[in-house]
Backbone of each chain as ProteinMPNN parsed JSONL, in Angstrom:
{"seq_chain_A": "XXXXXXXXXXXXXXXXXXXXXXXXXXXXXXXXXXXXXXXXXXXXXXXXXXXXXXXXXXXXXXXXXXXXXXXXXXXX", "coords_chain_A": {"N_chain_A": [[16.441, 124.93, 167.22], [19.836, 124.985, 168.874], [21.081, 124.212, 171.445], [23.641, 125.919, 173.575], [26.826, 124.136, 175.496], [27.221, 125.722, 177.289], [24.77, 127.237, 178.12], [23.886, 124.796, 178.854], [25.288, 123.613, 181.16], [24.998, 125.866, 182.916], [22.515, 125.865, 183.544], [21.811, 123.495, 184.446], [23.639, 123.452, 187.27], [22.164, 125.72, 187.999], [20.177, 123.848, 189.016], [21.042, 121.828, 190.207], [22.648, 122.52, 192.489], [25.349, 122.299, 194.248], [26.412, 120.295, 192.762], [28.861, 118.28, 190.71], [29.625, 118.917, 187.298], [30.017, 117.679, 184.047], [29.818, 118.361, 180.936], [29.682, 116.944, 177.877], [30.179, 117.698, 174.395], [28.834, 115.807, 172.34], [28.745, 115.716, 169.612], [29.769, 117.825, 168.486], [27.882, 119.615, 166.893], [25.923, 121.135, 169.372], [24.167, 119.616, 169.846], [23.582, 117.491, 170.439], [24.366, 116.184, 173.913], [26.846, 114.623, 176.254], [25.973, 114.152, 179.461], [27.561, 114.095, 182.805], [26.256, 113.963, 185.543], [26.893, 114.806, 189.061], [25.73, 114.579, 192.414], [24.799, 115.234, 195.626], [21.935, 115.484, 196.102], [20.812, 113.459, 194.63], [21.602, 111.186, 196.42], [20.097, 108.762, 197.397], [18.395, 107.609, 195.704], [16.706, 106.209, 193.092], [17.988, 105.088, 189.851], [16.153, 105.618, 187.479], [14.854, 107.799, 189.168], [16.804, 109.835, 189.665], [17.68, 110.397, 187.145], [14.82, 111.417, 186.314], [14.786, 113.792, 187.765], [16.81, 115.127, 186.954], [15.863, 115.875, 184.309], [13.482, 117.06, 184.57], [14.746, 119.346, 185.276], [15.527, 120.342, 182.844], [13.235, 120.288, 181.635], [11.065, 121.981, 179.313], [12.963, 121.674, 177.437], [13.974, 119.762, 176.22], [11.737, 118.981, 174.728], [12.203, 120.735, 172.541], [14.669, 121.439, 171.99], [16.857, 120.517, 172.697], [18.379, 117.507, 170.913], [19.094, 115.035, 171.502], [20.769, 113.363, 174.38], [22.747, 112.068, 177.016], [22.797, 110.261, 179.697], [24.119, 110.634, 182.689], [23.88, 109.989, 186.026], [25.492, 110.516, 189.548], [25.685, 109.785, 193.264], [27.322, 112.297, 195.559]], "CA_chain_A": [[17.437, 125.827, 167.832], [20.367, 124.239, 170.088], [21.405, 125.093, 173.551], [25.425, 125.586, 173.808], [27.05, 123.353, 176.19], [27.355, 126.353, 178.593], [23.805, 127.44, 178.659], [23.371, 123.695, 179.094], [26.13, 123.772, 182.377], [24.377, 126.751, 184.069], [20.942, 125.512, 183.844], [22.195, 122.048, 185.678], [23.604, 123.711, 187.753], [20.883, 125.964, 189.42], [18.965, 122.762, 189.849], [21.766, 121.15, 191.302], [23.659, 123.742, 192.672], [26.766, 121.256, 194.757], [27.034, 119.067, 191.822], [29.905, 118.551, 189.438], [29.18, 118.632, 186.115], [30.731, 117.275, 183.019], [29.558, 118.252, 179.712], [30.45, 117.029, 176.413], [28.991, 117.821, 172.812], [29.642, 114.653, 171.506], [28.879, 115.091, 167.895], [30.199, 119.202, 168.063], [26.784, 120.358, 166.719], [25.527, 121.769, 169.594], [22.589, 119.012, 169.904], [23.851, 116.144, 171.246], [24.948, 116.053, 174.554], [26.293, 113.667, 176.935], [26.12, 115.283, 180.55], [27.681, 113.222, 183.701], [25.935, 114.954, 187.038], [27.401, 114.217, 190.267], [25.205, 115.518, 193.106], [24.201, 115.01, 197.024], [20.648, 115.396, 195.588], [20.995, 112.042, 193.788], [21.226, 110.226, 197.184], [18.91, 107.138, 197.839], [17.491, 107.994, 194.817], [17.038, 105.228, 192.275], [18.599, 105.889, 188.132], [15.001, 106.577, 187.114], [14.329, 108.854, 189.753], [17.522, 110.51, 189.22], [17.052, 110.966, 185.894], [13.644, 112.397, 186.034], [15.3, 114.415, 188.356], [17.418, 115.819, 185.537], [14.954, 115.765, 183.072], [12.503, 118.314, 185.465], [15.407, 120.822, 186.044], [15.691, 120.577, 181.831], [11.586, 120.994, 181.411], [11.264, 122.342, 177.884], [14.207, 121.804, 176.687], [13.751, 117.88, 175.78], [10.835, 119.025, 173.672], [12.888, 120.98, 171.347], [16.226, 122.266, 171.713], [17.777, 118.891, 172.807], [17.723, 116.159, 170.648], [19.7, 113.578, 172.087], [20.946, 113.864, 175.508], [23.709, 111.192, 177.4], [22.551, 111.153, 181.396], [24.861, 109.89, 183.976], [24.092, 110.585, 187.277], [26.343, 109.2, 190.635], [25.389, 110.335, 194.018], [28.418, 112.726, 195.651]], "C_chain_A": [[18.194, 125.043, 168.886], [20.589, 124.767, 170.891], [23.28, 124.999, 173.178], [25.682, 124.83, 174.997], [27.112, 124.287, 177.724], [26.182, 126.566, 179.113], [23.384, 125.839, 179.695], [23.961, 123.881, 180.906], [25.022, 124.281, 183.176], [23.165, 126.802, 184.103], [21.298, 124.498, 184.335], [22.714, 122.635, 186.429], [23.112, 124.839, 188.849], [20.507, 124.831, 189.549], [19.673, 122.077, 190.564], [22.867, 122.022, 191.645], [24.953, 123.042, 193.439], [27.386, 120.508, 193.985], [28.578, 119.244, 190.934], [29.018, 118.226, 188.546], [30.187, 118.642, 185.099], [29.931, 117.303, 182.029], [30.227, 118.089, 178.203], [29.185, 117.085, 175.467], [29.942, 116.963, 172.068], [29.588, 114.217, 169.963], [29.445, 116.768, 167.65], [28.875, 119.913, 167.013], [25.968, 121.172, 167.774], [23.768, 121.207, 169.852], [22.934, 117.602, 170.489], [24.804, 116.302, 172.121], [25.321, 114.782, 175.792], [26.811, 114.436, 178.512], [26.286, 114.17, 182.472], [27.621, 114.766, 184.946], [26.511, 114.064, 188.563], [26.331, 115.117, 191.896], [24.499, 114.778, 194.447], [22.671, 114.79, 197.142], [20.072, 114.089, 195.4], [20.704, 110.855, 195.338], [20.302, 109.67, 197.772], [18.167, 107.25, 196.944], [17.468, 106.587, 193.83], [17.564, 105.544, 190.567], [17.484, 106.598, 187.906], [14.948, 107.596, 188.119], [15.617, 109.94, 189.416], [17.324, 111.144, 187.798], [15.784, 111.814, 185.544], [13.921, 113.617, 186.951], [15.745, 116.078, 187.343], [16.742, 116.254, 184.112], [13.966, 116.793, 183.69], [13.404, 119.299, 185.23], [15.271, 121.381, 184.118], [14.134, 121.328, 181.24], [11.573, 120.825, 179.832], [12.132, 121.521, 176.986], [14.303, 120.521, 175.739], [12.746, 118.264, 174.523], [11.262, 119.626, 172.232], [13.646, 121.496, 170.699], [17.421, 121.257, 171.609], [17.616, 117.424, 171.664], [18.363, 114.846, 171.149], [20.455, 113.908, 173.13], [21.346, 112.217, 175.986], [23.575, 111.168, 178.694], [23.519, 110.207, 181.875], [24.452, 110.237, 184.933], [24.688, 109.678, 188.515], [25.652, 110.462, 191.95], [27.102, 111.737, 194.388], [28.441, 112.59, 196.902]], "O_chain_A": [[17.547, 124.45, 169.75], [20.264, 125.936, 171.095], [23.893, 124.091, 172.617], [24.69, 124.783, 175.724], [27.073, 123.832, 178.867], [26.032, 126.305, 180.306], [22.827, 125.769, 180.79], [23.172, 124.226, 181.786], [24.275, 123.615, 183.893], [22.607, 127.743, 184.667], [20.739, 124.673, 185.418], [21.727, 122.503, 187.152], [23.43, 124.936, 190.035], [20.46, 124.665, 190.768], [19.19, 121.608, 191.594], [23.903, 122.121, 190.987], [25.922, 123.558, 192.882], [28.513, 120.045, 194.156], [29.155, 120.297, 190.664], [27.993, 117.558, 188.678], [31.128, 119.435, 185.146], [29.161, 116.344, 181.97], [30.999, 118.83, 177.595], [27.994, 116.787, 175.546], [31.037, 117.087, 171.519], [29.978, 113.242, 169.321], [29.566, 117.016, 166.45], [29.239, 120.892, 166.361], [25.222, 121.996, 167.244], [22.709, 121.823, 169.978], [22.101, 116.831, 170.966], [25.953, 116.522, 171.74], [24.417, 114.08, 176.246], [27.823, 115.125, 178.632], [25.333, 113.711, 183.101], [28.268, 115.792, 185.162], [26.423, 112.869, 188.843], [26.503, 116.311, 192.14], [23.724, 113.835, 194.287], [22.162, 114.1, 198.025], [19.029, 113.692, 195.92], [19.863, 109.957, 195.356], [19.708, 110.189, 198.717], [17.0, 106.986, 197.237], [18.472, 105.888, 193.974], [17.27, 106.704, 190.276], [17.448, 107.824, 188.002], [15.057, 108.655, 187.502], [15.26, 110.965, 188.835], [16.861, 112.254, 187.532], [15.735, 112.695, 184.686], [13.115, 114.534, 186.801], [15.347, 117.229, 187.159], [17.203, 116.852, 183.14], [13.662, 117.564, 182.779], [12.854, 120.353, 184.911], [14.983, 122.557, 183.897], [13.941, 122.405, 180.675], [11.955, 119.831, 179.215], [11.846, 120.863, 175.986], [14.731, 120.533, 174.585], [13.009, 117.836, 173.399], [10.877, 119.233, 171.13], [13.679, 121.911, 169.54], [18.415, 121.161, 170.889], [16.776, 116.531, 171.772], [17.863, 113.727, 171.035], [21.015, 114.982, 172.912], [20.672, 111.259, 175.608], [24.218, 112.077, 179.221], [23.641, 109.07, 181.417], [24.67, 111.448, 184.89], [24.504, 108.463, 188.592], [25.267, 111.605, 191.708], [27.851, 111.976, 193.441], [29.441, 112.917, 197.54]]}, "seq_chain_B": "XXXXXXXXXXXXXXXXXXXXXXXXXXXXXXXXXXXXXXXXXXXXXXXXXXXXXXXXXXXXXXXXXXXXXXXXXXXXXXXXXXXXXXXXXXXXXXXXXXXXXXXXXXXXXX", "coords_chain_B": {"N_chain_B": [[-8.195, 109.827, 170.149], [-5.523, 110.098, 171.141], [-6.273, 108.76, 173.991], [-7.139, 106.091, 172.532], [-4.484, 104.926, 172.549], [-2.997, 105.117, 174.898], [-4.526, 103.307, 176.22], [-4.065, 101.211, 175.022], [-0.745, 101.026, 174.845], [-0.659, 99.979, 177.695], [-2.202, 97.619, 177.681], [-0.346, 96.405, 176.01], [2.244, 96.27, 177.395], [1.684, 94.589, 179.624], [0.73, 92.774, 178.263], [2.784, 91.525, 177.553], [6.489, 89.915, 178.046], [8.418, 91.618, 177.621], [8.951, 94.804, 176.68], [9.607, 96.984, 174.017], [9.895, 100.495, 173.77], [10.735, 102.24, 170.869], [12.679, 104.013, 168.274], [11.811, 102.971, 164.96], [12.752, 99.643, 164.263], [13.435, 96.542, 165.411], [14.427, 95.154, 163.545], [15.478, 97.289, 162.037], [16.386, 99.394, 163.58], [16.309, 103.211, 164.001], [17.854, 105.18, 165.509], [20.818, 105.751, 167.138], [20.329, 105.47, 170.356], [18.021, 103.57, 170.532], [18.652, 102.046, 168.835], [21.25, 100.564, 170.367], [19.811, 99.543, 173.171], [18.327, 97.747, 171.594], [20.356, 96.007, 170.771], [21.618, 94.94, 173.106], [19.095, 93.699, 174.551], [19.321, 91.312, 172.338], [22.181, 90.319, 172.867], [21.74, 89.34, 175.294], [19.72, 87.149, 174.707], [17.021, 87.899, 174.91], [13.728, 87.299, 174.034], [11.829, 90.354, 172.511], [8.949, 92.695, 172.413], [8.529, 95.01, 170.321], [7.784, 98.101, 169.449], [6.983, 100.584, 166.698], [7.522, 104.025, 167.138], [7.675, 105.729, 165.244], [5.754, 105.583, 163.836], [3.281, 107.102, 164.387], [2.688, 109.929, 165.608], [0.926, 110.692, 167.563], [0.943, 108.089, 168.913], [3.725, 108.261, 169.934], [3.621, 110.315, 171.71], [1.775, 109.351, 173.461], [3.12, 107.722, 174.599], [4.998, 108.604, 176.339], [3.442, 110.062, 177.612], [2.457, 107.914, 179.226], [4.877, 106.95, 180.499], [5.508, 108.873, 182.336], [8.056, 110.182, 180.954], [10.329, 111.7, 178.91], [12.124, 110.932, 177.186], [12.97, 108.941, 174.245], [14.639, 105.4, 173.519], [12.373, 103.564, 175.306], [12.654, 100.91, 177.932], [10.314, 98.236, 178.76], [9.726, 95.81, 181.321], [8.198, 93.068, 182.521], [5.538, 94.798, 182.82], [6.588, 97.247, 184.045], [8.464, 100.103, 183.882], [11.34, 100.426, 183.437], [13.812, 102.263, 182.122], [15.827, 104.259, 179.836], [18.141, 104.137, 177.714], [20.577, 105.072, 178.563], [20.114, 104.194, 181.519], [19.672, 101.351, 180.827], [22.074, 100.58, 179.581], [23.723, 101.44, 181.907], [22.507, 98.931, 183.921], [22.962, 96.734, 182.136], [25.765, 96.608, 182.199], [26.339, 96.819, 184.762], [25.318, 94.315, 185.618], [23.168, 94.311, 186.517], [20.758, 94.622, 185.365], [20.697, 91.548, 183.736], [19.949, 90.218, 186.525], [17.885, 91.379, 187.208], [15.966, 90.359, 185.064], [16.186, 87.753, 185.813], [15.302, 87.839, 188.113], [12.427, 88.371, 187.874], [11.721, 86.135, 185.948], [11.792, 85.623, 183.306], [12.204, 84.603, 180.332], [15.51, 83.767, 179.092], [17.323, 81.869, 177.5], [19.736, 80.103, 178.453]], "CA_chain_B": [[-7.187, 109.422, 169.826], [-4.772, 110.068, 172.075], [-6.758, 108.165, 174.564], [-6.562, 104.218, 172.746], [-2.682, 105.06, 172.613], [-2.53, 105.058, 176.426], [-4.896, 101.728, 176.317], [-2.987, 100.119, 174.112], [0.496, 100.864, 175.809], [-0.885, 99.06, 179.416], [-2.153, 96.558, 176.926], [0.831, 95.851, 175.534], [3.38, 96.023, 178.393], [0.845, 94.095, 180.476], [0.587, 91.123, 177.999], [4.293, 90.907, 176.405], [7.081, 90.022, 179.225], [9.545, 92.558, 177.649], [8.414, 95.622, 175.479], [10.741, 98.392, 173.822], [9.129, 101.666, 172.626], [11.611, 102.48, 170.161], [12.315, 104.408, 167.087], [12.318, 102.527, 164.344], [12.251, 98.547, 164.622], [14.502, 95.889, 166.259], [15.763, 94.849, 162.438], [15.926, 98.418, 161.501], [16.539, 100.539, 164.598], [16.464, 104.523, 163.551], [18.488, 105.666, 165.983], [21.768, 104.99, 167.437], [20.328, 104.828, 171.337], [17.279, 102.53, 170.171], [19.661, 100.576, 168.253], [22.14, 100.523, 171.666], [19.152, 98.736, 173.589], [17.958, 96.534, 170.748], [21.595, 94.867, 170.679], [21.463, 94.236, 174.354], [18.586, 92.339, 174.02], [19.616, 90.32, 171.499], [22.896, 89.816, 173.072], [20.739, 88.634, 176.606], [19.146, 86.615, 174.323], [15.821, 88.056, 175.189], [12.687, 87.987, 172.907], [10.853, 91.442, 172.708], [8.219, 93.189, 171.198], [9.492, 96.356, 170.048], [7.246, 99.49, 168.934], [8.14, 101.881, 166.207], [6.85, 105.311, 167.449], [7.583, 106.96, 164.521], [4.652, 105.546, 162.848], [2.232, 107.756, 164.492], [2.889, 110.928, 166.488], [-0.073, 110.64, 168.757], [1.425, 106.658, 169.864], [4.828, 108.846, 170.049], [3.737, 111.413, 172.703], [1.499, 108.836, 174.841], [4.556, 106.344, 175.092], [5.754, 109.495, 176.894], [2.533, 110.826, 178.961], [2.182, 107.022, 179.844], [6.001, 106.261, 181.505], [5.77, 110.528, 182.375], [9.67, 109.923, 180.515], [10.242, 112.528, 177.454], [12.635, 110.912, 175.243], [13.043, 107.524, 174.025], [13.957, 104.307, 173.592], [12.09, 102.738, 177.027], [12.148, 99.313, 177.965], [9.526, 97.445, 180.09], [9.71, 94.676, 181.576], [6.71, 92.534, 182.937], [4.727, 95.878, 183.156], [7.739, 97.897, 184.896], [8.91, 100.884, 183.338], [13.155, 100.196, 183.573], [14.161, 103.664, 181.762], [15.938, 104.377, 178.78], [19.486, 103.682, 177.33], [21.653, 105.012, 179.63], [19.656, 103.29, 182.42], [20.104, 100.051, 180.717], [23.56, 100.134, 179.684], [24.125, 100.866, 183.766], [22.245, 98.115, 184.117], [23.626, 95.473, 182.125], [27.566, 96.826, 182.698], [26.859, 96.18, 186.633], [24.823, 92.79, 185.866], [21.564, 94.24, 187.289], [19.443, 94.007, 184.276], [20.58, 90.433, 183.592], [19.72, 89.655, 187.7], [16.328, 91.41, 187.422], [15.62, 89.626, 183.971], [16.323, 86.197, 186.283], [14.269, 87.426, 189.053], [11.386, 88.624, 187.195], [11.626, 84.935, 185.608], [12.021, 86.213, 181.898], [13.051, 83.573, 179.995], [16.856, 83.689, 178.559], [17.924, 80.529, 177.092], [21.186, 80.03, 179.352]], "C_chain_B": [[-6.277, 108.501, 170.976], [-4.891, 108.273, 173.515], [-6.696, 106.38, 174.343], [-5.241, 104.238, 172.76], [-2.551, 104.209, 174.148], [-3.241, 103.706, 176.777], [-4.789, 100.382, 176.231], [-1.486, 99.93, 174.961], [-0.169, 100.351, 177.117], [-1.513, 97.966, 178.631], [-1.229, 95.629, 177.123], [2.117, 95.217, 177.148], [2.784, 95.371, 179.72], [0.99, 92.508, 179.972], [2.243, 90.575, 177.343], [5.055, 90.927, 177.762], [8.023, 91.117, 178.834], [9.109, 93.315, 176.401], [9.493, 97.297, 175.518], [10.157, 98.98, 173.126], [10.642, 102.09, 172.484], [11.797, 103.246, 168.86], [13.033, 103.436, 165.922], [12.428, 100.761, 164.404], [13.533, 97.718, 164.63], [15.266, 95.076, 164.369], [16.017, 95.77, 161.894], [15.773, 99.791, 162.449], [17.115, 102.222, 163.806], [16.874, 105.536, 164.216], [19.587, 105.31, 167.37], [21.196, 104.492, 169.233], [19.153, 104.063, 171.549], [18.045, 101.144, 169.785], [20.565, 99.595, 169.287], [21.196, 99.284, 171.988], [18.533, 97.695, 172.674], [19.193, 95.122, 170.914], [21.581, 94.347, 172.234], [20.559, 93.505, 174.417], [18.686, 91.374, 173.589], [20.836, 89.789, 172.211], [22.577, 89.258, 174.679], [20.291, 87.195, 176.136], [17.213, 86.823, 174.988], [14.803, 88.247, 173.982], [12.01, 89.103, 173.357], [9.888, 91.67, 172.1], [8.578, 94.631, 171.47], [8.336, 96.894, 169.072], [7.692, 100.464, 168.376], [7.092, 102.986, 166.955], [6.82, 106.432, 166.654], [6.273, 106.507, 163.669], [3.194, 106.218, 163.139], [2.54, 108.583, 165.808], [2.132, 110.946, 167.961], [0.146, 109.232, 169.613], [2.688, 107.653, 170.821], [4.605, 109.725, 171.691], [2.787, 110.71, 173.912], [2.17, 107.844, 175.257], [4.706, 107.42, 176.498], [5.037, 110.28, 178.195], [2.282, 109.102, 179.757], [3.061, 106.691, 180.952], [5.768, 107.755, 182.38], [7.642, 110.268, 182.217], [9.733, 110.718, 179.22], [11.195, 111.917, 176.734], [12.708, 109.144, 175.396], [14.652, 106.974, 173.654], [13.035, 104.47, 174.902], [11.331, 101.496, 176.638], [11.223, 99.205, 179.169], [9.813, 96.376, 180.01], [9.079, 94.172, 182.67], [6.018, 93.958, 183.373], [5.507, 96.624, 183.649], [8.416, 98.702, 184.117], [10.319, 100.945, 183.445], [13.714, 101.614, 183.171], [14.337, 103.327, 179.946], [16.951, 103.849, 178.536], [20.321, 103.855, 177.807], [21.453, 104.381, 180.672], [19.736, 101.773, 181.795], [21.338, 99.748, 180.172], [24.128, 100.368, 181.191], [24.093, 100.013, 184.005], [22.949, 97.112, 183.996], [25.459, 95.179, 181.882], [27.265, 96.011, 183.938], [26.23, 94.933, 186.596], [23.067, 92.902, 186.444], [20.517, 93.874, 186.129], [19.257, 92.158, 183.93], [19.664, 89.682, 185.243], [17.973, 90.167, 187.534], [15.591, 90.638, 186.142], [15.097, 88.037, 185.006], [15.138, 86.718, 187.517], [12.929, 87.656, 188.282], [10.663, 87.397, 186.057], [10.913, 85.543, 184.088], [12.968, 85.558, 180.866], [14.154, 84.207, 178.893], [17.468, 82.838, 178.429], [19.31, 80.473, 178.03], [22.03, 78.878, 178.752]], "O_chain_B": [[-6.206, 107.357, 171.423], [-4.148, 107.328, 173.779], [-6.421, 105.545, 175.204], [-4.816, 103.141, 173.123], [-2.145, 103.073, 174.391], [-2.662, 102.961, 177.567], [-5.059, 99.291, 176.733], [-1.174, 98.912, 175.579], [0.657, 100.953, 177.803], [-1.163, 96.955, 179.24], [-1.114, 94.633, 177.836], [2.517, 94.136, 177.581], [3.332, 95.589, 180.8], [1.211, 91.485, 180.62], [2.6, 89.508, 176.845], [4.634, 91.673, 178.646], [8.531, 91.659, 179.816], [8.914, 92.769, 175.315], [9.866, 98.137, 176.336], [9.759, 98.572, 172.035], [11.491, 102.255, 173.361], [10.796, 103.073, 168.165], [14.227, 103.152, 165.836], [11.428, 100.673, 165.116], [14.541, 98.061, 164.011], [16.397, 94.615, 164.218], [16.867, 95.585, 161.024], [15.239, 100.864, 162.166], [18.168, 102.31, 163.175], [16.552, 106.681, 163.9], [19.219, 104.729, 168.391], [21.5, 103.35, 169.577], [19.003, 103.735, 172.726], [18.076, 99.963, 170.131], [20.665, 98.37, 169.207], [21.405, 98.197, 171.449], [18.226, 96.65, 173.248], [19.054, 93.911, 171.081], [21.521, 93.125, 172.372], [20.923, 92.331, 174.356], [18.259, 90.379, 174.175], [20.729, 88.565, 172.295], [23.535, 88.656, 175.164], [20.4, 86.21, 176.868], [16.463, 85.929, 175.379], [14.942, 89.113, 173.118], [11.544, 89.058, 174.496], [9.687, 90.958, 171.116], [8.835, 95.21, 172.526], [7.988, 96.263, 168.074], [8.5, 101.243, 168.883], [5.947, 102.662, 167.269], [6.349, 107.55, 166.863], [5.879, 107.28, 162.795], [2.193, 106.029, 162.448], [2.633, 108.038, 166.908], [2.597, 111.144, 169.083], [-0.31, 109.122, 170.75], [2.648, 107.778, 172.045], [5.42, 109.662, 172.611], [2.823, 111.155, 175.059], [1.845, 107.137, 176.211], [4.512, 106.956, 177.622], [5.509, 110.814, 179.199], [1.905, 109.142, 180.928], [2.65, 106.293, 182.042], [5.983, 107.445, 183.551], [8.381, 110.188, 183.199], [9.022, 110.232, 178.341], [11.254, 112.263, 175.554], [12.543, 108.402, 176.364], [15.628, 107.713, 173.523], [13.031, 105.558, 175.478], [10.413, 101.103, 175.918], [11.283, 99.829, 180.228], [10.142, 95.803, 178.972], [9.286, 94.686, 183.769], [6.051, 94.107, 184.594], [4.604, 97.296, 184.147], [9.204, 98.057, 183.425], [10.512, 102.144, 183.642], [14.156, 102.196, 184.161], [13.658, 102.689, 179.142], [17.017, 102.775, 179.134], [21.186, 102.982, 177.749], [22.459, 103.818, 181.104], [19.913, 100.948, 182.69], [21.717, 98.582, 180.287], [24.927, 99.555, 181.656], [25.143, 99.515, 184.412], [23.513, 96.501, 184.903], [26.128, 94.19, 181.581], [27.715, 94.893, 184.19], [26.507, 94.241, 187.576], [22.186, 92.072, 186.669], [19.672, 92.98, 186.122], [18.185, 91.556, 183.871], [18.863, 88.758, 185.104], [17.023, 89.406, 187.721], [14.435, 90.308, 186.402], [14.023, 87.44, 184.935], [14.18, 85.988, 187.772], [12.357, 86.571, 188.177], [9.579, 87.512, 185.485], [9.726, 85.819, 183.913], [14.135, 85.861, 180.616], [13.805, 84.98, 178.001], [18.405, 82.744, 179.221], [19.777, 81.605, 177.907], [23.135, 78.613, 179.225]]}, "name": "protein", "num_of_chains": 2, "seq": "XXXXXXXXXXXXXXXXXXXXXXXXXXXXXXXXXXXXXXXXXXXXXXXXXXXXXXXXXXXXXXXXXXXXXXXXXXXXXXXXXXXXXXXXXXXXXXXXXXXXXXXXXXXXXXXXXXXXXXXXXXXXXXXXXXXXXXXXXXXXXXXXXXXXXXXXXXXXXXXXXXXXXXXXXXXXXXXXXXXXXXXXXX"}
């Protein structure tokens, strides 16, 4: 089952509630996304930690709604 | 089971200087952001040893309780969990992967 790009949105953003977010569905299925987070959160953080960052707020979702997933994250 | 998985991975990424759990294998990568980090390698000129994970579910899911990282590729290097594919194309865009390759004294023919 996929996630739409919106559910995707408004679940990143509760966890990062200041951030921008940029989502694309880069194959238009509805399963591959690539998702550039911008967020105050992010600062002094290192990529991995960021990322697991992003990857906590997702939980579940990695296991089997997502299958391929594009992370960016920049501080803001 | 489960259990030599996780023995084996600190094994491995203990005795190899650069190890990619991957799907699929560095002459027949099985998916495009495995494949991504395979070519960087090669174009580093780094030797790896590269792990398929699809060849056994229970390797597959302690790659994953070992880094605590849910999806794949992930590279190590000298024992050091680096990330995945978007973390190493950051990397070797800004030059850091090549600089920690050199400090980590990881040989790259130059």
């Amino acid at each position: 089952m996929a996630i739409t790009g919106t559910e995707l949105k408004a679940l990143l953003q509760s966890a990062f509630v200041d951030a921008d977010i940029i989502i694309e569905d880069t194959q238009g299925d509805n399963n591959h996304y690539g998702v550039h987070i911008k967020s105050s959160l992010f600062k002094g953080k290192s990529r991995l930690e960021q990322h697991k960052m992003v990857y906590a707020a997702l939980g579940d979702l990695m296991q089997d709604r997502l299958h391929a997933l594009s992370l960016k994250t920049s501080e803001k | 089971m489960a259990q030599d998985w996780l023995k084996q991975i600190d094994q491995d990424v203990k005795q190899y200087d650069v190890v990619l759990y991957m799907k699929g294998s560095q002459e027949a990568p099985m998916c495009g952001f495995s494949g991504f980090v395979v070519q960087v390698l090669k174009k580093l000129g780094v030797s790896f040893k590269d792990v398929n994970v699809l060849m056994d579910s229970d390797l597959r899911q302690a790659v994953k309780d070992y880094s605590k990282w849910p999806t794949l590729p992930q590279l190590y290097i000298k024992g050091e969990f680096i990330g995945g594919a978007d973390i190493v194309r950051d990397m070797y865009q800004s030059g850091e992967l090549q600089d920690l390759l050199k400090q980590k004294g990881v040989g790259t023919p130059s």
